[in-house]
C-alpha positions in Angstrom: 44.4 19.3 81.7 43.7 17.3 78.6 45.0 19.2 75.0 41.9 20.1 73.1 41.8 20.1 69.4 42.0 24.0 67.7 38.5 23.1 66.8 36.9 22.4 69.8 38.5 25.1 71.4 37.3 27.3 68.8 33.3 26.0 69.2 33.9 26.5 73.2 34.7 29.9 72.7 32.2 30.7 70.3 29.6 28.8 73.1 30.9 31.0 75.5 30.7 34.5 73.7 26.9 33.8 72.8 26.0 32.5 76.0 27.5 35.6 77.5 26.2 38.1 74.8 22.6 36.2 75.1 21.0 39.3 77.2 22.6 42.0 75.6 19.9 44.3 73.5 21.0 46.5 70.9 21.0 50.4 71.8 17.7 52.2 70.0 19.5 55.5 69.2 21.8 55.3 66.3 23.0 59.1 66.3 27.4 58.8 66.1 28.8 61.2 67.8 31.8 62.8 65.9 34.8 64.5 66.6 35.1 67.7 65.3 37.4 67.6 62.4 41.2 68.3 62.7 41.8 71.9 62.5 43.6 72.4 58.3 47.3 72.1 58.2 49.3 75.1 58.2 53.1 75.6 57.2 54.9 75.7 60.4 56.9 78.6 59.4 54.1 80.6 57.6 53.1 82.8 60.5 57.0 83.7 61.6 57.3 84.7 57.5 54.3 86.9 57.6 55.5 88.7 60.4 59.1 89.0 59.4 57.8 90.7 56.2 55.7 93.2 58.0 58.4 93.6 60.1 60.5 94.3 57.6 58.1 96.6 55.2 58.0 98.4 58.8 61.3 99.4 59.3 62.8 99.4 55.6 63.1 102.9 54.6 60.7 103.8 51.9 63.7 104.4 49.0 61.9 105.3 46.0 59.2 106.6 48.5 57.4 108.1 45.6 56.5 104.6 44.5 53.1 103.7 44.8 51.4 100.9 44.7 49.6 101.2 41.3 52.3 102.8 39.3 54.4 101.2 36.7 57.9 100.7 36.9 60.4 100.7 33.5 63.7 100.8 32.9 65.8 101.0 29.6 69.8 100.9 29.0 71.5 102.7 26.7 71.8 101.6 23.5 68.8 99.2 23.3 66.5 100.0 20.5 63.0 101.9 20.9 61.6 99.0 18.4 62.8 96.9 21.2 61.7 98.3 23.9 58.6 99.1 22.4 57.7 95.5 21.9 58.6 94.7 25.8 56.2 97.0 27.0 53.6 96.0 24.5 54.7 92.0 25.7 55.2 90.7 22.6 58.8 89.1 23.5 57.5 84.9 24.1 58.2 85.0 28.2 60.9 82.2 28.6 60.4 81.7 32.4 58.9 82.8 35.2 60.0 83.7 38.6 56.9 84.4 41.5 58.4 86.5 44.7 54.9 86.4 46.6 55.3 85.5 49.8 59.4 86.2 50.3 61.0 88.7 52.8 63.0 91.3 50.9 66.1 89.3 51.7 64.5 85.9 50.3 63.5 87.6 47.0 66.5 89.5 46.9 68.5 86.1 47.0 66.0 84.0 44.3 65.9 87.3 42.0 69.4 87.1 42.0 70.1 83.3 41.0 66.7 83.5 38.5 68.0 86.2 36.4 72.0 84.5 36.5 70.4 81.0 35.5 67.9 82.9 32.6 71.1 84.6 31.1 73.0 81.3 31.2 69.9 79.2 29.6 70.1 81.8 26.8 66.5 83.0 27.9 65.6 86.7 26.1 62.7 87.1 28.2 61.6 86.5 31.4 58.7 87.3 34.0 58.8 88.5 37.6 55.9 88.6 39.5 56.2 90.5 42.6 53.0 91.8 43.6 51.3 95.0 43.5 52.0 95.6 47.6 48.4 95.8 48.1 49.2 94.0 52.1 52.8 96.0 52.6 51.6 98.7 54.8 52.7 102.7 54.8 56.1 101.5 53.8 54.6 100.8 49.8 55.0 97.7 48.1 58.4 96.2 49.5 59.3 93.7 46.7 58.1 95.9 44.0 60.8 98.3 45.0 63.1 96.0 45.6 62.5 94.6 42.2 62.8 98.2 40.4 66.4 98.6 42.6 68.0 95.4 42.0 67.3 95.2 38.2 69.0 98.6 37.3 72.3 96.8 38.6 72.6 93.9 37.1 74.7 94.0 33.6 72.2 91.2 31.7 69.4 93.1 32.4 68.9 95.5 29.5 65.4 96.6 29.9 62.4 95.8 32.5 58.7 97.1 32.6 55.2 96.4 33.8 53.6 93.6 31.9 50.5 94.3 30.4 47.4 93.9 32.5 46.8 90.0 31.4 50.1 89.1 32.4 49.7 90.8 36.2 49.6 94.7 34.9 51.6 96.8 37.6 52.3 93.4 39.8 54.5 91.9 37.4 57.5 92.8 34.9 59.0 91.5 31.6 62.6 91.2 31.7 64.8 91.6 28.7 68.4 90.1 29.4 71.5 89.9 27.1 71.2 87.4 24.5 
């Protein structure tokens, strides 16, 4: 075997494709046939969530059973001024931050409630926003993080006041926060 240039190698192959390819028609119907598109990705943990929260609002005794989902919630210590608390109600404190529980198991929310309203008293914050939701999805138990919310704020010693926000801010899904300056 003699060596052949790259060149002349390249023309004998190129011969040798068209000389092959010389009978070969192009097929008439031009319809592509396509896969059907992937199916939209989902969280992998999103469907074990959703069921441990209707687990959960399922077996969590309904405290504050008179709680439905529509009411308003409020809350007011001692020796905070009606002026005050007048203005919270009426949101006219600026909202500093925000915290969104949508989503969470009680436990979750519990957990981010907790370290939200310790990091807004340390930042100096006056007052915040917690959207929980208005439980319209939490079954006969009553909205579970709503409750939750209303329970866990009356303990904490930076929380002075909570109530509904006004119906642009969420109405009875959401509350202002006023902590200890």
């Amino acid at each position: 075997m003699g060596k052949e240039s790259g060149k002349d190698s390249n023309c004998t192959d190129d011969k040798l494709f068209r000389d092959a390819m010389r009978d070969v028609k192009p097929i008439k119907d031009q319809r592509r046939h396509r896969a059907a598109p992937p199916p939209k990705p989902r969280a992998s943990q999103r469907r074990a969530s959703d069921q441990a929260v209707l687990q959960e609002s399922l077996e969590t005794p309904p405290a504050g059973a008179d709680l439905e989902t529509g009411e308003e919630i409020s809350f007011r210590r001692a020796g905070l001024s009606e002026r005050d608390y007048r203005k919270l109600r009426r949101g006219q404190f600026a909202v500093q931050d925000e915290l969104d529980l949508h989503g969470l198991t009680a436990a979750e929310a519990t957990d981010a409630l907790r370290n939200f309203v310790a990091e807004a008293s340390a930042a100096g914050n006056r007052c915040v926003r917690i959207v929980h939701g208005k439980g319209l999805g939490s079954g006969p138990g009553g909205p579970v993080l709503k409750k939750l919310v209303n329970r866990e704020l009356r303990r904490w010693d930076p929380v002075l006041a909570f109530c509904s926000t006004q119906p642009r801010h969420g109405g009875t899904g959401a509350v202002y926060v006023l902590l200890r300056r």
